[in-house]
C-alpha positions in Angstrom: 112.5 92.9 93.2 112.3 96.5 93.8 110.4 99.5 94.0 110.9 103.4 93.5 108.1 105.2 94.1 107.4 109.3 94.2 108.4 112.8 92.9 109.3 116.4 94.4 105.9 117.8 96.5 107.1 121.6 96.6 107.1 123.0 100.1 104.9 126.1 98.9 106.8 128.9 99.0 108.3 128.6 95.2 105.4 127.9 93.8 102.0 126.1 95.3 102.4 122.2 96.8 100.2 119.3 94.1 99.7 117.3 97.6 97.2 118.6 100.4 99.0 120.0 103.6 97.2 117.2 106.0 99.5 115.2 104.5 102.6 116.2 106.1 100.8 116.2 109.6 100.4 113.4 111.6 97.3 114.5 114.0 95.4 114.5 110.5 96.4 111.0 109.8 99.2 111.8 107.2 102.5 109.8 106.6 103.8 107.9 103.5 104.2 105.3 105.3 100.0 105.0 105.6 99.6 106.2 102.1 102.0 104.0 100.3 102.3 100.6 102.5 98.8 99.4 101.7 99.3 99.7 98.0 102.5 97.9 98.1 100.1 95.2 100.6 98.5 94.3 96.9 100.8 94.8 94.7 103.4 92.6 96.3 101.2 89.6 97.3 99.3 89.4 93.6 102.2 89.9 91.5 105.3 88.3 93.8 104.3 86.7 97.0 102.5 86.5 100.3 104.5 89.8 102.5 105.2 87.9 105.6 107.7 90.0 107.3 109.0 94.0 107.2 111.9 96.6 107.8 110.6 99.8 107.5 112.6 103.1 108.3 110.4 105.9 107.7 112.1 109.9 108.0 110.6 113.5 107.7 113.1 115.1 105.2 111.1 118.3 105.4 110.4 120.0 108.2 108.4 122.8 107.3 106.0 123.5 104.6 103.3 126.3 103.7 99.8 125.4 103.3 96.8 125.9 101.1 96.4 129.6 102.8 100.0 130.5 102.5 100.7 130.2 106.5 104.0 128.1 107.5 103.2 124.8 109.2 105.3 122.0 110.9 105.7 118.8 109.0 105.7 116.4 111.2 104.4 113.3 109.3 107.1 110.8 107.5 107.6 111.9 103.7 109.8 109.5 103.0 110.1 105.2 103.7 112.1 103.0 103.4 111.1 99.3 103.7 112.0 96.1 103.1 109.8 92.8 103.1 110.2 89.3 103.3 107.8 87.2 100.8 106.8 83.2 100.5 110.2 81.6 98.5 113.0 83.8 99.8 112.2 86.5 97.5 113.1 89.8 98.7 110.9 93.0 97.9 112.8 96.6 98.6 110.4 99.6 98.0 111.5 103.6 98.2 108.5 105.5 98.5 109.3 109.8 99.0 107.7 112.8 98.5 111.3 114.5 98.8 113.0 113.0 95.5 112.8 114.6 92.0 112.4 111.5 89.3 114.9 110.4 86.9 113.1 107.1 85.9 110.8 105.8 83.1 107.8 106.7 85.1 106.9 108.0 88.9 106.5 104.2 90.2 109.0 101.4 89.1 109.4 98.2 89.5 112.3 95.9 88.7 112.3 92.1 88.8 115.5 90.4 88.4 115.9 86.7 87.8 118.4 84.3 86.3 117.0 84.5 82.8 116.2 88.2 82.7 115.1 91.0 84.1 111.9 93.5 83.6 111.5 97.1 84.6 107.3 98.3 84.8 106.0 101.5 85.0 102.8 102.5 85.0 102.3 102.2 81.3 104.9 100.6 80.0 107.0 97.4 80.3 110.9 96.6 79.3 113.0 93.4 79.5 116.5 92.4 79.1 117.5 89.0 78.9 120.3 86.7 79.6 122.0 86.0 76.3 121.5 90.0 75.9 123.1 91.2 79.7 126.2 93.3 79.4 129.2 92.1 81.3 130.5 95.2 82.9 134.1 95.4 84.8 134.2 97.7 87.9 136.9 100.3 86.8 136.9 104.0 88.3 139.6 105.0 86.4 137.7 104.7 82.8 134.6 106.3 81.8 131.9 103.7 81.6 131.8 102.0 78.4 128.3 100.4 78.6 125.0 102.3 77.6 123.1 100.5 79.9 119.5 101.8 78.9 120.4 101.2 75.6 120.1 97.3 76.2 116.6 96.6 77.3 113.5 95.8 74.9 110.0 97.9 75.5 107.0 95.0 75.4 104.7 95.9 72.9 101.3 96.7 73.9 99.2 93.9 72.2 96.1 94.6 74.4 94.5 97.8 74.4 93.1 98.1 78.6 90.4 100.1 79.5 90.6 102.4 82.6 92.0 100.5 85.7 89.2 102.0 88.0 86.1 101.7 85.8 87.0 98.4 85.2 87.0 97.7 89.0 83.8 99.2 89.3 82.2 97.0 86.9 83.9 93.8 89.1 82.1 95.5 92.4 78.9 95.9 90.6 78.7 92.9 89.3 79.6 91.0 92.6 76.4 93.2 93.9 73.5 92.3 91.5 75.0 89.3 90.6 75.7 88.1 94.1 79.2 85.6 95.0 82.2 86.2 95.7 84.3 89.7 95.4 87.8 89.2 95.9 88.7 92.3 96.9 87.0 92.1 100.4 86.9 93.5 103.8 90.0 91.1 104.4 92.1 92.4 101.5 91.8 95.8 102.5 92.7 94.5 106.4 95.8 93.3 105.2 97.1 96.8 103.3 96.5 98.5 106.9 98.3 95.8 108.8 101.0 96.2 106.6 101.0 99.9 107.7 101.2 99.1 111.3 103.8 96.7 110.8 105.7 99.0 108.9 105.3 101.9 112.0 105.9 99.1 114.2 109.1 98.6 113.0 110.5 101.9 112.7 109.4 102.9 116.2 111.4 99.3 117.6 114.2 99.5 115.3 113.3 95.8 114.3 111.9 93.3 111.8 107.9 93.1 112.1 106.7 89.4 111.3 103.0 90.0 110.3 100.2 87.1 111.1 97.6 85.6 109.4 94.7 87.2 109.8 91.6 85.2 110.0 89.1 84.4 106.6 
């Protein structure tokens, strides 16, 4: 499977950044590689597989930025990642995560999931599919135009539940697990895991190297 993640942050000087400038500066504890990593901890594990090993190349793609009071500032925090994990089965997870990229997809986070019998593509609100019997056959040729409309040949999921909003909903679960007592899934542990993930994923683009990550204690 894979992920694309992000959208164009504006350096400040056209017109005003939508991201805060501590972002792009490392003493403040900014990074995508921090931001993004321990979503993609959750994500991954609940909807795929157990991450058990990463190859993360992080980059700054810009340099310089202007801040919230119009002064000029060194970026020197990673905007960009690049990583690749490992999960339980042999499945292999790629994610793109960037601050420096200007969208030309369903939705600003993606994810596609190909197997033998289909394929899906998920955005934040919506889901479409493409099966077997319906995949094109396509020829590698340069020399013609391509033939094949390939967004033309996937089927939107229709929505059949109507969900109420993803973080009320969590609150409920936490607020429940507190008067009500027992277990909350979505511990100390879980949260553990996102941020080894993140050092893992700094790990490896300092070394150069796949990261195997352990298993932390219950």
């Amino acid at each position: 499977m894979r992920g694309e993640f992000g959208y164009w942050v504006f350096e400040g000087d056209l017109q005003p950044a939508q991201r805060p400038s501590w972002n792009y500066r490392k003493a403040d504890g900014g990074g995508i590689i921090l931001d993004m990593l321990c979503h993609w901890r959750y994500v991954i594990d609940n909807l795929f597989g157990p991450v058990r090993s990463v190859s993360c190349r992080g980059a700054t793609h810009i340099p310089e930025r202007i801040d919230e009071r119009g002064q000029r500032y060194r970026a020197d925090a990673d905007d960009a990642a690049y990583a690749t994990f490992e999960l339980d089965g042999g499945i292999v997870a790629h994610f793109n995560s960037s601050w420096c990229v200007r969208v030309r997809r369903d939705d600003l986070l993606t994810l596609q999931v190909d197997g033998t019998h289909g394929s899906a593509v998920a955005g934040l609100r919506s889901c479409r599919t493409q099966s077997r019997v319906n995949t094109p056959k396509p020829v590698w040729n340069p020399d013609l135009p391509q033939p094949i409309d390939f967004l033309a040949g996937w089927q939107e999921v229709p929505d059949t539940v109507s969900y109420d909003n993803a973080f009320k909903v969590q609150w409920e679960l936490f607020l429940r697990h507190v008067v009500e007592g027992g277990e909350f899934r979505w511990n100390l542990r879980e949260g553990a895991k996102g941020l080894q993930l993140v050092e893992a994923g700094l790990q490896s683009w300092r070394e150069r190297r796949w990261v195997d990550l352990e298993q932390l204690p219950a």
